[in-house]
C-alpha positions in Angstrom: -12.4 43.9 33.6 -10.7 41.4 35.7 -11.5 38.0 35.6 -11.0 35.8 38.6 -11.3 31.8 38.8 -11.4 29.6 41.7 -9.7 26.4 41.9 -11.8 24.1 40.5 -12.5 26.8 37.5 -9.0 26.7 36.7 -8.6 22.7 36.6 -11.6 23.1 34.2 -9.8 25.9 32.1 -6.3 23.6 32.3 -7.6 20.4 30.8 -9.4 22.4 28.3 -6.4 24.2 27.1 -4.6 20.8 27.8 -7.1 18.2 25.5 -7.0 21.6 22.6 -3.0 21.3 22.3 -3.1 17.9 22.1 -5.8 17.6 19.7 -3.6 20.3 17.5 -0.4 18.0 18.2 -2.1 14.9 16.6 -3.0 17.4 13.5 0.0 18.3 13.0 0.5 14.7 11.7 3.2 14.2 14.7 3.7 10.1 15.5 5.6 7.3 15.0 6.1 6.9 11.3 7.2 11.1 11.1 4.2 12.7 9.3 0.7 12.4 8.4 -1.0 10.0 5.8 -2.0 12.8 3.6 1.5 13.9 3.6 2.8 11.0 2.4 0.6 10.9 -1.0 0.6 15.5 -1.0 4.7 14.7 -0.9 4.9 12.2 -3.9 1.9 14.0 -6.4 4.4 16.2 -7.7 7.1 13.6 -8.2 7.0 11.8 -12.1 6.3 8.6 -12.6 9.2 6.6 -13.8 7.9 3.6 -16.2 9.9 0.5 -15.5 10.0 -2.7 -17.9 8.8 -6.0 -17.0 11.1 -9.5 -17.2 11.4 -10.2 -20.5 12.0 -13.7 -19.0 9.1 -13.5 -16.5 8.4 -16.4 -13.8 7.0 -19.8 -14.6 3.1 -18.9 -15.1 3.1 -15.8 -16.1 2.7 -14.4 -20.2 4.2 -11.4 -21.1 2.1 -9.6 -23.7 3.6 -9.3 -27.1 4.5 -5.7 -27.0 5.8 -6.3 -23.4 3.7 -3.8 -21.9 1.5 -6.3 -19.9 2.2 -9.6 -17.7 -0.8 -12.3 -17.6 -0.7 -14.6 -14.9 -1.2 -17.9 -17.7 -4.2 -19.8 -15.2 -5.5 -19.5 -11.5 -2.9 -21.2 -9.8 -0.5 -19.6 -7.3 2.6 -17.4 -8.5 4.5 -14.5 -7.8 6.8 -12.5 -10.5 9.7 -10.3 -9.1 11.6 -7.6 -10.9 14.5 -7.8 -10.1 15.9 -5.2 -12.3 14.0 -2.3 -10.0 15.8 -1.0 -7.3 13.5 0.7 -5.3 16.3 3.1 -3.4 14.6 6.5 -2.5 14.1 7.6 0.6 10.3 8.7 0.0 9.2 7.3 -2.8 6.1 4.9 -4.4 5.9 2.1 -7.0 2.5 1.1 -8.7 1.0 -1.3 -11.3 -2.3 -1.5 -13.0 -4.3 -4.5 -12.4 -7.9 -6.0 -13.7 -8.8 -9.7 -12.9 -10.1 -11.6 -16.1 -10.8 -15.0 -13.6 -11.1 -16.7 -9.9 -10.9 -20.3 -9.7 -14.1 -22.3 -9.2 -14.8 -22.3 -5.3 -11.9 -20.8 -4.3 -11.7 -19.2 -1.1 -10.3 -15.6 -0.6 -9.1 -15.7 -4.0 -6.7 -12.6 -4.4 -3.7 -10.6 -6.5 -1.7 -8.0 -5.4 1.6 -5.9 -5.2 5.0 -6.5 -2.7 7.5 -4.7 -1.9 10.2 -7.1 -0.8 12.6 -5.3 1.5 16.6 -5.5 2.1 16.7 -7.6 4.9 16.1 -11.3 4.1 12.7 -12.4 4.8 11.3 -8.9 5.0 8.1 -8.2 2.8 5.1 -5.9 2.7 2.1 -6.8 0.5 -1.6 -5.3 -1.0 -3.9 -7.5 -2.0 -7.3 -7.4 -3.7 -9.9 -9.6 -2.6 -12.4 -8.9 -4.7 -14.9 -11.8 -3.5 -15.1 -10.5 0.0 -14.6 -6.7 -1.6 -11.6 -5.9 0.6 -8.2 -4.6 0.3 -6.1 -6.2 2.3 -2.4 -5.9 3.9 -0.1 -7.9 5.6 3.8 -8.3 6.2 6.9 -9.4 8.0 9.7 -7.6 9.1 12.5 -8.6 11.0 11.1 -11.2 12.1 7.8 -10.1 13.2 4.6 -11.0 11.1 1.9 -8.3 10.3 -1.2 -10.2 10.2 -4.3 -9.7 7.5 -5.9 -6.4 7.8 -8.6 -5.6 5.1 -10.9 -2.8 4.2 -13.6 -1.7 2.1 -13.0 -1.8 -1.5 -15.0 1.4 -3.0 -18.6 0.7 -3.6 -19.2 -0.9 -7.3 -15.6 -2.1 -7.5 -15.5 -3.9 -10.9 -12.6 -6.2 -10.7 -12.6 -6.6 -14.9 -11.7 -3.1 -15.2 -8.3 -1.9 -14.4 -7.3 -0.6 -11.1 -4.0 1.0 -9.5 -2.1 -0.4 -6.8 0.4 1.5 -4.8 2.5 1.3 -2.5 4.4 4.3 -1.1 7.0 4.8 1.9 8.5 7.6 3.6 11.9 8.1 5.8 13.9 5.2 4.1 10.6 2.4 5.0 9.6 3.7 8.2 6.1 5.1 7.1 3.9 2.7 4.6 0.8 3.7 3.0 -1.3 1.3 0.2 -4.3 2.5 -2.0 -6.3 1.2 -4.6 -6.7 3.8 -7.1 -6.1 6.4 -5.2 -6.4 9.0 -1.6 -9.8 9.6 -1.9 -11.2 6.6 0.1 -9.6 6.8 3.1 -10.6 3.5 4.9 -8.0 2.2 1.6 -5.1 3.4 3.2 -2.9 1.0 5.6 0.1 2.3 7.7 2.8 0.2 9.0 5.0 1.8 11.6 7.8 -1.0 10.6 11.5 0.4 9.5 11.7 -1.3 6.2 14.2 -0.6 4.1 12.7 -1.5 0.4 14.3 -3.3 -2.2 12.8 -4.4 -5.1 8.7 -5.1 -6.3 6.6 -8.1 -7.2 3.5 -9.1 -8.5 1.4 -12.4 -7.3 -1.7 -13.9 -7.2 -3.9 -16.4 -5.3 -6.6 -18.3 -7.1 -6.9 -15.9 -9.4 -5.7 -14.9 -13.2 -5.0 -10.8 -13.1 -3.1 -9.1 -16.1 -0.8 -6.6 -14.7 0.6 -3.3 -16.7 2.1 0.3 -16.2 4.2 -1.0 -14.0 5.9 2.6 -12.6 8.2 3.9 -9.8 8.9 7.5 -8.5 
């Protein structure tokens, strides 16, 4: 049986077949940071986690536990405590902490804690906070020179902030593709990309108007 098609059925069949291969390009997790966000987490499940110490000198503020296996930001007013021991070199690789909040200050506003990565160029930083007043998780950065303003999303639905949480960070091609989660892949709207070259350096922990206690700190 032959099947013939006149002009305009062909433009019809074209931009079909057209709109189907690009549909099955952008599956295929093709763009700009070189592969897809599931990827990213699939490509690091199978990789240990590396435990990593914190300061035994940490920053003015901040406690560390007795057993130095937790950090305590000491009140609600601003700090930030770098590790500056952790190299953060691989080319694909993740670093996460654990996190509950035990206090926000009294009519703060946007009162947060979070995770950086702190990259190798001077000035550069990524960060993931939680917010857990206006139940977002939140990113924002600079690199080279460029600012990457506040963009938040859902926090999961019942998010306790007393009870401890994950943070992660993760990156692919050497700081080219950046992902942050709380927890973990399953809630989607949780996951941030940055399409930034980055090349990472070392982590931090900070607050803002808030008191978090920080442990399992871990690379991979």
């Amino acid at each position: 049986m032959k099947i013939i098609l006149k002009p305009a059925g062909a433009i019809i069949v074209l931009a079909a077949l057209g709109a189907l291969a690009f549909m099955a390009f952008r599956r295929s997790g093709a763009n700009a940071g070189g592969g897809s966000t599931g990827d990213l987490t699939a490509s690091l499940s199978g990789a240990p986690l590396q435990p990593l110490a914190f300061p035994k000198q940490p920053a003015p503020g901040w406690q560390l536990s007795a057993d130095g296996k937790s950090l305590t930001k000491a009140d609600t007013n601003n700090g930030e405590c770098l590790f500056p021991e952790v190299a953060l070199t691989a080319e694909t690789g993740e670093v996460q902490v654990k996190v509950a909040c035990t206090e926000l200050a009294p009519n703060a506003t946007y009162p947060k804690y979070g995770l950086r990565v702190k990259g190798s160029a001077e000035g550069d930083e990524l960060d993931v906070w939680i917010d857990p007043q206006a139940k977002v998780l939140t990113t924002r950065g600079r690199v080279g020179g460029t600012n990457y303003d506040w963009h938040p999303s859902p926090l999961p639905d019942g998010f306790d902030m007393t009870k401890e949480h994950t943070l992660s960070i993760q990156w692919s091609g050497g700081g080219k593709e950046w992902k942050f989660l709380v927890d973990d892949d399953r809630h989607s709207a949780q996951s941030k990309h940055l399409f930034a070259q980055m090349k990472p350096s070392s982590p931090l922990v900070m607050n803002y108007l808030a008191k978090p206690v920080y442990s399992a700190l871990a690379m991979r």
